[in-house]
N, C-alpha and C positions, 0 to 999 in steps of 0.2 A: 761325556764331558758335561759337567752339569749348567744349565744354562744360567745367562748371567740377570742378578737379582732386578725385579719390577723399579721402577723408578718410582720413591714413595709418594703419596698423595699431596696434594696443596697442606701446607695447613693452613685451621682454621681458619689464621689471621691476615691469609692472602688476599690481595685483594679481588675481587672476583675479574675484574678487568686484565689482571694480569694470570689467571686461570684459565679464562675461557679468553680470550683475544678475539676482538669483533673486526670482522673482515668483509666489505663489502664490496661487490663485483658489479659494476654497469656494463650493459649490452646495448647494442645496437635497439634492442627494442627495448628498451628503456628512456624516458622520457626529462628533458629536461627538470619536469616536476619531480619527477623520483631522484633525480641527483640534489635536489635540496629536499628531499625528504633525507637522502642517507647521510647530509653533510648535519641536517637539525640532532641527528641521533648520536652526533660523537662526543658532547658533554653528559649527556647521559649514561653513554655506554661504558665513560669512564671512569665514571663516580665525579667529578667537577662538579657536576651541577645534579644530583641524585633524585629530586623531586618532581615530582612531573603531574600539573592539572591540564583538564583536557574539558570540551566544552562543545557543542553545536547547537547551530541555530540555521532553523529551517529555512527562516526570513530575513535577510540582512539590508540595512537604509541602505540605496546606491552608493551617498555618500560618504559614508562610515570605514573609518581605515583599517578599524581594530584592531591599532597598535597604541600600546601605551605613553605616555607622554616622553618624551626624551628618545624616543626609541630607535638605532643606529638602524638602517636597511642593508643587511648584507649579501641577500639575491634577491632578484627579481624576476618573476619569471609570467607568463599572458601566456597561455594555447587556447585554443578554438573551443575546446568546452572545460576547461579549468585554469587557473590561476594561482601562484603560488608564493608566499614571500617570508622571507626571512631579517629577524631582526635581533636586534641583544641588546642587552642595558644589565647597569653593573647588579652584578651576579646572578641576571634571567638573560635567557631565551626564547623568545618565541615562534612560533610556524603558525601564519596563518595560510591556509587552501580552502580555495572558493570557487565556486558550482552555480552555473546559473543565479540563483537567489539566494544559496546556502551559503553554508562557511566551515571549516571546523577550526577551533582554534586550540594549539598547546605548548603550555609555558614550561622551560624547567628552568631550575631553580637552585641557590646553593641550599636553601631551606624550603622548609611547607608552606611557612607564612607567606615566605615571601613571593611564591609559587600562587597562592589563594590569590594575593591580594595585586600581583601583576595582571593574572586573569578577569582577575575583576573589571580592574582597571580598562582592562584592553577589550570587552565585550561591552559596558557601560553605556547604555542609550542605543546600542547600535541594531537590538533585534526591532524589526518592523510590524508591527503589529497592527491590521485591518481593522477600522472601529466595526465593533462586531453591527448587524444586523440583525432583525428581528428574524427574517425569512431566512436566512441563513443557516448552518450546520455545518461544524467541525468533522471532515471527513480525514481518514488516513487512509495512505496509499501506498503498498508493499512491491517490491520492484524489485531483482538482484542488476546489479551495477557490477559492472567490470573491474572497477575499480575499488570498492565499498565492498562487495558482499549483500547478501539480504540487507535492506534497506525500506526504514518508514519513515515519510514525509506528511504533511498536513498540509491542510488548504479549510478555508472556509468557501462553501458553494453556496449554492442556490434551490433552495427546495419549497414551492410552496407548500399551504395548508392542504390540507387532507380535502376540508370543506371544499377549498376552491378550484380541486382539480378534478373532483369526483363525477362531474359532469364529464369528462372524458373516456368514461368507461362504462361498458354496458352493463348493464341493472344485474344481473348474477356477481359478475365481478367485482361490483362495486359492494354487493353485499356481503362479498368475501373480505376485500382491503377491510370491511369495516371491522370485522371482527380482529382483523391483523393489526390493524392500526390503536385499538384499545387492548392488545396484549399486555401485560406486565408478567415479571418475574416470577409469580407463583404462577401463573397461566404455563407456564412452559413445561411440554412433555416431550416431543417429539423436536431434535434439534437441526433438522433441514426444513432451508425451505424454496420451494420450485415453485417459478414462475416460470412458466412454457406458453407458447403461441406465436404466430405470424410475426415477423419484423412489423417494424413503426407503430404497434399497436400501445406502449409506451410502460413498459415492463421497469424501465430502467428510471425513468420519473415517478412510479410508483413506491421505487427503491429508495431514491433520493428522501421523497416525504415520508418515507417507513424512518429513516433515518432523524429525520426531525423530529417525528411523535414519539421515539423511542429516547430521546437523546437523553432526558434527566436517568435513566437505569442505562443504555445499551452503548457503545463507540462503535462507530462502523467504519470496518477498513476495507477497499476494496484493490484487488489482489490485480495487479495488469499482467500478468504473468503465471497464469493459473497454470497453464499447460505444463510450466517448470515447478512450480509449486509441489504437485503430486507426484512428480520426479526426480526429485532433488531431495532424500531424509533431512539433509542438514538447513533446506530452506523451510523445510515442513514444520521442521521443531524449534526454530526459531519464532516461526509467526506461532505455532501452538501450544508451546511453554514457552518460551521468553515472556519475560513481562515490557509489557510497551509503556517506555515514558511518559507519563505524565498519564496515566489511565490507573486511578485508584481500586484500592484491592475490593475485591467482590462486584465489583462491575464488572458487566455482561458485554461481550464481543459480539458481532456478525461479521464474517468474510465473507465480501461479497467477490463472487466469481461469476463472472458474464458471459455470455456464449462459445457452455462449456458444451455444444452438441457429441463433439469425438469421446466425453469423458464419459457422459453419462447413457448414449443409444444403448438398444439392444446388443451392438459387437461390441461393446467397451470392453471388455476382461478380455475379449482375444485381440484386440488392438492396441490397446494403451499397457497393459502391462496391469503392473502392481497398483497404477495410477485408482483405479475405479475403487481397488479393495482400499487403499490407503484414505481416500474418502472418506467411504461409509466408517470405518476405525475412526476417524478424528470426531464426527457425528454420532455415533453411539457402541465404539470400541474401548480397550485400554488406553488408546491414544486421548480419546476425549473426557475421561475419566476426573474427576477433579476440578474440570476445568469449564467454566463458565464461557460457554464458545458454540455459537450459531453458525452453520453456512448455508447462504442465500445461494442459488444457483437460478441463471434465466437462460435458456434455450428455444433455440427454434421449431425444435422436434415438437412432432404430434406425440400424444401423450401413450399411445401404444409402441411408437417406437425406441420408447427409456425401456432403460433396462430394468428386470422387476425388483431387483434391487432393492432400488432408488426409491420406486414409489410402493413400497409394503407397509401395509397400514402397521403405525406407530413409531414409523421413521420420521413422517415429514408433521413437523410444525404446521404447514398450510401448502398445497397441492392448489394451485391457482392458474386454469386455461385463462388465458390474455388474448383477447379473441377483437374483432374486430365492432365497432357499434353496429347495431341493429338500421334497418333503412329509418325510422321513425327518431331515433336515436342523434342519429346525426345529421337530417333535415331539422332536428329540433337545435343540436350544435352550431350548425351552420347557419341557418335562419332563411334557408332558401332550399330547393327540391334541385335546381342546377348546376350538374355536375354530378351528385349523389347516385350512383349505380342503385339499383333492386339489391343487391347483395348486402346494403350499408357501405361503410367508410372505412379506414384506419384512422388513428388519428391524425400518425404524419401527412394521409391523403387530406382531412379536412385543413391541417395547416396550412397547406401546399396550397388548397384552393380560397380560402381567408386571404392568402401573399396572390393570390390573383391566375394563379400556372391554369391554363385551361386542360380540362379535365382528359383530353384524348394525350394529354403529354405528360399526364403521371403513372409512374410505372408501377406493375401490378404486385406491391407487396407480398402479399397472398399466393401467387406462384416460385413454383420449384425454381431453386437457382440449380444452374447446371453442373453438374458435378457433387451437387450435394446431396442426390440420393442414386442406389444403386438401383 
């Protein structure tokens, strides 16, 4: 019996909403925010409103509605770490969802224009923007979110000068930063770079002002989530070919990754996996190829315990032990011989005793935490 004929295709002039039919299913774990995310999507989905601008901003005025003028509110919805609201005006849509200090906003529309010029409207005065300082530095900050996906935010911090922090580091060290800190872009051969040594000795404020003295060529993003970084392809290649907004072409990247000890010791390739190899590829592989991309790395590991990898001469940009000051060093820091051990200081121990902590109740930096070596 010969079977009975296909049922012929759309034509062309169907409309796609009545070809593919949009159907959406809320569950128990589904969130009141996602029931006006799926209700914002039906003028859309249907051709009614076909145009669609979209927008974020990192910083939003507390008081800032970012809703257009006339604009009807047709849910409302406040959870514990997000925010969501819906509104319309004649022949737009908007969704706005909001995040601690963020926003994203997106308008549709029966047209483009009037799509552009709703959005406009509706984001208008309301990004916050910190008057910059001098000591300051525009830093990004990569995170995947549950909700978002890979995700970069900004912040302006706090870095001093080179000059005025330099007295916190002992005399070898300090003669390294220098060289680090007057790098530029033809300088660059090797595109890691390790900072290793003892906690509190101040690896990660050395980073912050690397960050300043670089800022007119270099952006510096640091990664809070390294350990998924180098596990995750799809987060990999986001931070290392996606182009990040608002960062002009041929400008130079650092990722910085902070106490990465599991990635980089000696067992790294039989622990972590693909993690260790997929590194060194974004640093001088096909991965990193094309692409204008430094990564900083600070651990705690003594320098025999990295794997050799890591540190094979013409890998690393700058190989820099973060060691603690000298006893002379930091009698000369502190301005007194009291408290100061025979061994020298860290810095966070000289802080500690500046804030006045008498010296038998700070704890010893410089010693094994438990569990941290085999």
């Amino acid at each position: 019996m010969a079977s009975p004929p296909s049922p012929p295709p759309p034509s062309p002039s169907t409309p796609p909403e009545h070809s593919l039919p949009v159907r959406l299913r809320l569950t128990g774990d589904d969130s009141l925010s996602d029931a006006v995310d799926a209700l914002f999507l039906g003028r859309f989905a249907t051709g009614e409103q076909p145009h669609a601008h979209s927008t974020s901003l990192d910083r939003v005025k507390p008081d800032a509605t970012l809703l257009p003028a006339g604009a009807r509110v047709l849910r409302a919805v406040r959870e514990d770490d997000r925010s969501a609201l819906l509104a319309e005006g004649e022949g737009w849509t908007v969704l706005v969802s909001r995040w601690n200090r963020g926003a994203d906003v997106t308008v549709t529309a029966t047209g483009p224009e009037l799509a552009e010029r709703v959005l406009k409207e509706a984001v208008d005065g309301a990004r916050d923007e910190p008057e910059p300082q001098p000591d300051n530095v525009t830093m990004g900050f990569w995170y995947v979110s549950p909700r978002r996906g890979p995700y970069r935010t900004t912040r302006r911090i706090g870095a001093g000068a080179w000059e005025e922090i330099r007295p916190n580091y002992t005399a070898p060290v300090a003669q390294a930063m220098d060289r680090l800190m007057a790098v530029t872009p033809e300088d660059i051969t090797g595109r890691l770079l390790l900072l290793h040594g003892p906690p509190g000795t101040g690896k990660t404020s050395a980073l912050r002002t690397l960050a300043r003295s670089w800022r007119d060529w270099c952006q510096v993003d640091c990664v809070l989530d390294p350990e998924r970084l180098f596990g995750d392809v799809g987060y990999l290649m986001d931070i290392a070919i996606g182009e990040d907004e608002g960062t002009e072409k041929g400008r130079w990247r650092l990722l910085l990754l902070e106490d990465c000890d599991e990635l980089i010791r000696g067992e790294a390739k039989h622990s972590a996996g693909q993690a260790l190899s997929r590194l060194l590829n974004l640093t001088d592989g096909l991965l990193g190829q094309g692409r204008n991309v430094l990564v900083a790395v600070t651990t705690n590991e003594d320098l025999e315990r990295l794997h050799p990898a890591v540190v094979r001469p013409g890998r690393c940009l700058a190989r820099v032990e973060v060691g603690p000051l000298s006893r002379p060093e930091a009698v000369a820091w502190l301005g007194r011989e009291e408290g100061v051990g025979r061994d020298g200081a860290t810095l966070a121990e000289l802080f500690a005793l500046r804030r006045g902590t008498p010296a038998a109740e700070l704890p010893d930096q410089r010693a094994p935490r438990p569990g941290l070596y085999l």
